[in-house]
C-alpha positions in Angstrom: 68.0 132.2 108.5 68.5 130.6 111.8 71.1 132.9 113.1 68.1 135.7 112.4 65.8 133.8 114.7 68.3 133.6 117.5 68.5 136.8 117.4 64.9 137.9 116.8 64.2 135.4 120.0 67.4 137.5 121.8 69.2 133.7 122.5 71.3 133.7 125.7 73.9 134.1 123.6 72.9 136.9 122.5 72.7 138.5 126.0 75.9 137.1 127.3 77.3 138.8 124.6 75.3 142.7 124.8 77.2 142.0 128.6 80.9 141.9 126.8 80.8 138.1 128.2 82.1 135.4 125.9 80.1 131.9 126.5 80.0 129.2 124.7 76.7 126.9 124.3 79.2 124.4 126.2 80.2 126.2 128.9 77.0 127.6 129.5 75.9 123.8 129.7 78.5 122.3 131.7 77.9 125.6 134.3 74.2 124.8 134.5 74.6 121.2 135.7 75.8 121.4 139.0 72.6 123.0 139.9 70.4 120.0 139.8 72.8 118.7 142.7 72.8 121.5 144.8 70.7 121.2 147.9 67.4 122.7 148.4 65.3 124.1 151.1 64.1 121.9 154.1 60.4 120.9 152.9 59.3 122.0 156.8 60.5 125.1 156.5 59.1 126.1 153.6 55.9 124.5 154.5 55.5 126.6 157.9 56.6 129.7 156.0 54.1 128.6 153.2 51.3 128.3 156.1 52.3 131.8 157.5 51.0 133.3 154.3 47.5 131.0 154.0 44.6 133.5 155.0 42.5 130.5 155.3 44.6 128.5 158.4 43.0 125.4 157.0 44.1 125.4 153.7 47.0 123.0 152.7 49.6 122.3 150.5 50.2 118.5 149.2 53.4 117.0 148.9 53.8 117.3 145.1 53.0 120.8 145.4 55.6 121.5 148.3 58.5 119.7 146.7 58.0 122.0 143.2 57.4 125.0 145.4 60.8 124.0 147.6 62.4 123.7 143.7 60.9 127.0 142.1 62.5 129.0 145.1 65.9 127.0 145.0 65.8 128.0 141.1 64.6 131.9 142.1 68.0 131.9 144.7 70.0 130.5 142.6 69.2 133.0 139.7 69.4 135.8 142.3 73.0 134.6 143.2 73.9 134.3 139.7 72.8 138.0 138.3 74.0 139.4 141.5 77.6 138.0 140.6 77.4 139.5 137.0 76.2 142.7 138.8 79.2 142.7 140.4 81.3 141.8 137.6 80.2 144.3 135.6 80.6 147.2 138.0 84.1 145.6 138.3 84.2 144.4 141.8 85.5 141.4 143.4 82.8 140.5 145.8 78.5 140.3 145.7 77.3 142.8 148.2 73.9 143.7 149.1 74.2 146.7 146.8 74.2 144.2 143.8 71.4 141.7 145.4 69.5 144.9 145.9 70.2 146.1 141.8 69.1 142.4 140.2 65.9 142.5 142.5 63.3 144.1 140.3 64.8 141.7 137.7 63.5 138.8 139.9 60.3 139.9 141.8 57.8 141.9 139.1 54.3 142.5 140.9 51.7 141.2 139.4 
């Protein structure tokens, strides 16, 4: 019954496997951790670039709510990079070219 779930609730597995890709829950663990220690974007930056897009010049952001947005977008690159590479992969090329970045996009930004 649970292997029905899983697939009613289309598990990663599941996905990794509609691909041709063969991952195992341990793998797919152990290549999720080193993203925690990657480096994120410089709070400034973010901030300014955050301030750029404010219609109102005197509204503001506070620290909690700059570190999660600096941590959202590191996730959102991240993912980008990630799909981009199994773009890549799966049109059997060696190397992530814009042509890739720009396939995975609409996965990534949806309007609203």
């Amino acid at each position: 019954m649970a292997d029905n779930a899983d697939a009613k609730a289309g598990s990663s597995m599941d996905r990794h496997k509609e691909i041709g890709v063969n991952v195992t829950e341990e793998e797919a663990v152990k290549d999720i951790e080193p993203l925690y220690d990657t480096p994120t974007f410089k709070t400034k930056t973010i901030q300014e670039l955050m301030l750029m897009g404010f219609q109102d010049e005197k509204t503001k952001m506070n620290a909690q709510a700059l570190k999660l947005t600096c941590e959202i977008l590191r996730l959102l690159a991240h993912e980008g990079a990630a799909r981009a590479s199994m773009q890549a992969k799966l049109q059997g090329d060696h190397e992530v070219t814009l042509e890739h970045l720009e396939k995975i996009l609409p996965q990534l930004v949806r309007p609203v």
